[in-house]
C-alpha positions in Angstrom: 0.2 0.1 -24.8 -2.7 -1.8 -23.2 -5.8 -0.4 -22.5 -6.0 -1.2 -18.9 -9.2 -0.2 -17.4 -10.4 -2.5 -19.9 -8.7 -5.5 -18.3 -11.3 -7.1 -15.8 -8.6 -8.1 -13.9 -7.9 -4.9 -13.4 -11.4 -4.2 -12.6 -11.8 -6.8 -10.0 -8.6 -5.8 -8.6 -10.1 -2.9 -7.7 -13.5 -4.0 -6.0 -11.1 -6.2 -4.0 -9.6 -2.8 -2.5 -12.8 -2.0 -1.7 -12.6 -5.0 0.4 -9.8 -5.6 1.7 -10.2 -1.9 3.2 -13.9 -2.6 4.5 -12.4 -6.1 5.9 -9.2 -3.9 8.3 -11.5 -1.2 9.1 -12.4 -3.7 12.2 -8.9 -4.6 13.1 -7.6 -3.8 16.3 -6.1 -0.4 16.3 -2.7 -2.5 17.7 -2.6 -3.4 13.9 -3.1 0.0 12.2 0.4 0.3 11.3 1.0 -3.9 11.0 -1.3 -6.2 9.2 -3.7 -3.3 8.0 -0.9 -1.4 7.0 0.6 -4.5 4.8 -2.9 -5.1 3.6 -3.8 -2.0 2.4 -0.4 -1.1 0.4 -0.3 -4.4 -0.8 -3.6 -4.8 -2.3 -3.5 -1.1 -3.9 -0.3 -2.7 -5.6 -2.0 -4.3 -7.7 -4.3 -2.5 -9.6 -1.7 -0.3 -9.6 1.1 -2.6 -11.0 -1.3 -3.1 -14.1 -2.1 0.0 -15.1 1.6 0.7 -15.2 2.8 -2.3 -16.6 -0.1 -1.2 -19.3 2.0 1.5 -20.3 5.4 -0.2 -20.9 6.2 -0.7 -24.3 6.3 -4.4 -25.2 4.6 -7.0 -24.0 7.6 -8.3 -21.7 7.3 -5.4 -19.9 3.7 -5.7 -18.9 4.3 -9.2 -18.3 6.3 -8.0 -16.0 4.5 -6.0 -14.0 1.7 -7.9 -13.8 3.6 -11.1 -12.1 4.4 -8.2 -9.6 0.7 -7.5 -8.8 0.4 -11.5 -8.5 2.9 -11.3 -5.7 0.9 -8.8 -4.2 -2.1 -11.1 -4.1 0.2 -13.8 -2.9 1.2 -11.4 -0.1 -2.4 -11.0 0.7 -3.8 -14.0 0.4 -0.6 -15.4 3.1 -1.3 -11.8 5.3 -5.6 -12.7 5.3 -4.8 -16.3 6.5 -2.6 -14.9 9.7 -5.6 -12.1 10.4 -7.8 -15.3 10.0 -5.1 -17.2 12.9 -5.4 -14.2 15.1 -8.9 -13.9 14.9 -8.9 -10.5 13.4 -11.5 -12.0 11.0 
């Protein structure tokens, strides 16, 4: 097992919730269940992704889940740049 909440990946991860959250609290309330929605889940994902790829067995495994939370922040990354289009920030 990997001690997670040592990981500062997994720390950052989390202050980067913090923002993302702060950053769609001034969408338009047309998005509240479309880009904020998709935000939000997908940048809890990650920290979440690593702390339970942390307690798979074998390395693989976390490896594993932790190229799922790197989708998620490919997700978000592609999801900030349309808000960005739109204006929404």
């Amino acid at each position: 097992m990997h001690r997670y909440k040592d990981l500062k990946f997994w720390q950052l991860s989390r202050t980067f919730c913090k923002y993302i959250y702060q950053i769609t609290s001034s969408f338009p309330n047309s998005e509240k269940f479309g880009l904020v929605s998709q935000l939000r889940r997908a940048v809890v994902s990650i920290p979440s992704n690593v702390a339970e790829g942390a307690s798979r067995n074998s390395n693989k495994n976390f490896s594993r889940f932790l190229t799922i939370a790197l989708g998620s922040y490919y997700e978000i990354e592609t999801q900030l740049l349309i808000s960005f289009d739109l204006n929404f920030i």
